[in-house]
Structure formats: structure tokens, C-alpha cells
C-alpha positions as CSV (number, residue, x, y, z in Angstrom):
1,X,0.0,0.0,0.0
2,X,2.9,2.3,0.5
3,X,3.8,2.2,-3.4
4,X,0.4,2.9,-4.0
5,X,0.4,6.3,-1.4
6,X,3.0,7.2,-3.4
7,X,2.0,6.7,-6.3
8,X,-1.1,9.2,-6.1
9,X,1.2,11.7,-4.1
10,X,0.2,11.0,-0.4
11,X,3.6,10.1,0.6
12,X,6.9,11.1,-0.8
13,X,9.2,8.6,-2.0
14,X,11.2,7.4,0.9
15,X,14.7,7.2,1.7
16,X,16.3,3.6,1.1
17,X,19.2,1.7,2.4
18,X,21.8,0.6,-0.1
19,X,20.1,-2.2,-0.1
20,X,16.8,-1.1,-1.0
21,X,14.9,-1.4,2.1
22,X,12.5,1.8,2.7
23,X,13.6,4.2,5.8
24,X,10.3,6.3,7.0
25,X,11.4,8.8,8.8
26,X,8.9,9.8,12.0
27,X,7.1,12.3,9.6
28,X,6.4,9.5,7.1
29,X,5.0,7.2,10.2
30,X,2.4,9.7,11.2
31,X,1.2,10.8,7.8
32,X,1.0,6.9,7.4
33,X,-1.3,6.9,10.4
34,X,-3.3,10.0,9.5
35,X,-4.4,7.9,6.3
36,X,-5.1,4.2,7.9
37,X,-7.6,6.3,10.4
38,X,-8.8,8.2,7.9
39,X,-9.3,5.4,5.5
40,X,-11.2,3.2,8.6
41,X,-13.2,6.0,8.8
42,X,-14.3,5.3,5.0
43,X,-12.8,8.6,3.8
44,X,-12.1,7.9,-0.4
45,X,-8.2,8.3,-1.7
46,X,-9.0,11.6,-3.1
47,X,-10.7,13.1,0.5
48,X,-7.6,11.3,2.1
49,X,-5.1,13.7,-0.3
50,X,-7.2,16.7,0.6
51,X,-7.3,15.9,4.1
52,X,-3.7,15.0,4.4
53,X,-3.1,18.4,2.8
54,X,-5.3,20.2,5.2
55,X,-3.2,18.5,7.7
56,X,0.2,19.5,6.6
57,X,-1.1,23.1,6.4
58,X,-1.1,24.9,9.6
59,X,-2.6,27.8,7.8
60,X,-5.8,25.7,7.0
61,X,-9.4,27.3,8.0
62,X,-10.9,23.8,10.1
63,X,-14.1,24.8,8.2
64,X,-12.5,23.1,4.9
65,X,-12.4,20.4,7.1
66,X,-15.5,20.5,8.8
67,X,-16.8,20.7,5.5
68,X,-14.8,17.3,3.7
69,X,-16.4,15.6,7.3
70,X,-20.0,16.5,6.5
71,X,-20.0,15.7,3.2
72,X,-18.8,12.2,4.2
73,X,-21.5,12.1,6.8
74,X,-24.3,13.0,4.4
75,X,-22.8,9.8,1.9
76,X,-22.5,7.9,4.6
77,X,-26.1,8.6,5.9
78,X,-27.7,7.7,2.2
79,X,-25.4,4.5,1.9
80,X,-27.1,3.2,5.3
81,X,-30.5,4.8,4.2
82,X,-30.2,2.5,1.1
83,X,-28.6,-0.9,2.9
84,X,-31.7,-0.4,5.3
85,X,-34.0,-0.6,2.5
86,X,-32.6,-4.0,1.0
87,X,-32.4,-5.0,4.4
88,X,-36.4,-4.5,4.4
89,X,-37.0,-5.8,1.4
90,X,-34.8,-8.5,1.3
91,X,-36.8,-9.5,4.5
92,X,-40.2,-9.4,3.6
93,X,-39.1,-11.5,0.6
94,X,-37.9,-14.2,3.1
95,X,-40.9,-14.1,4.8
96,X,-42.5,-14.8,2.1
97,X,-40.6,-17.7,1.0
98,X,-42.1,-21.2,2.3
99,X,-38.2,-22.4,2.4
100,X,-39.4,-25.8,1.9
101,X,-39.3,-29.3,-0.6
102,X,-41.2,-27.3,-3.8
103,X,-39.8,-25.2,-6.8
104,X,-41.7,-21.9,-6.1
105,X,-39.6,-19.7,-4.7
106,X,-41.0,-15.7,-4.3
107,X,-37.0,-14.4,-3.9
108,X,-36.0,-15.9,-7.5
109,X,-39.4,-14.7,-8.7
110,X,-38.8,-10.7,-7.5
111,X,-35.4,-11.0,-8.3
112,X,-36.8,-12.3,-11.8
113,X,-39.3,-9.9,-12.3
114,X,-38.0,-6.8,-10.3
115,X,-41.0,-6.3,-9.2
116,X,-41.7,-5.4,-5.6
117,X,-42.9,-9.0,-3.2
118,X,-46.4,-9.4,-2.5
119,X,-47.0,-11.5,0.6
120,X,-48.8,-14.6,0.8
């Protein structure tokens, strides 16, 4: 992954040995940090860069921030809003699914159709 942070300008190259190994100096360690949080936080590679700059500018106004943060609350908020719809719908077409010996099966039928389930 470090080759790829790189590679889109995240990290500079680092240092290497004669030998090749990679030497990170403590700055390279925290900005390595600073993008594994932000990237369990589900921030994309592009917010990451911006971020990262943000970061590294101790000039920033925290409302650029603020505003990367809410955008990817709002994105977040929709993607759950939408999960939480399948969810419902992917239950009521269980429910209506005998789940036993015969062919008829309502799930392959919606998912056939694309129609919404009706219950039995």
C-alpha cells in the first residue's frame, strides 16, 4: 500500500538503504497513520489527499475540514438509508418464502421480475 500512497502523491518517496529497504522517517510514520484512520473511517483516496493536505497546512481554516467531514456524513447517511431498504426488502421476501421441498420460490421470482414482493 505504500507504493500505491505514493503513487497518487500521499507520501513522498522514501529514503532507502543501499540495499533497497524503505527508511520512514517519524514524519512519514504519522502521515502513514493520518491515512489508515482516515481510510477506517471510510474517507475515499481523493478526500484522504485533501485531508492530508489540510493536515500538513497549519494555515488551514478547520471549516474546509468540517466541510470534507460532513460531506462524508451525508454519503454515509444515504449508503445506510439505502442498505436499510434492502435489508427491508430482502426480508419481507424471506418471509415470504415457504423455504421448503417445492420449486416456487417468491425471492427468485422478485429478483426475476424486479417487481416489488407481494405476501402470501
Amino acid at each position: 500500500m505504500v507504493r500505491h500512497y505514493e503513487s497518487l502523491g500521499l507520501l513522498p518517496p522514501v529514503a532507502r538503504t543501499e540495499s533497497g529497504y524503505r527508511q520512514y522517517s517519524d514524519a512519514d510514520v504519522h502521515a502513514l497513520r493520518f491515512i489508515r484512520r482516515a481510510r477506517d473511517l471510510g474517507f475515499s483516496m481523493p478526500e484522504i489527499a485533501t485531508l492530508l493536505g489540510l493536515w500538513q497546512d497549519k494555515q488551514r481554516a478547520s471549516a474546509s475540514v468540517k466541510q470534507i467531514a460532513q460531506a462524508h456524513i451525508d454519503d454515509l447517511q444515504a449508503r445506510i438509508a439505502a442498505m436499510q431498504a434492502m435489508q427491508r426488502t430482502l426480508a419481507q421476501l424471506v418471509a415470504c418464502c415457504a423455504g421448503d421441498a417445492r420449486p416456487d420460490c417468491p425471492i427468485l421470482d422478485d429478483l426475476a421480475a424486479g417487481d416489488p414482493p407481494t405476501p402470501r
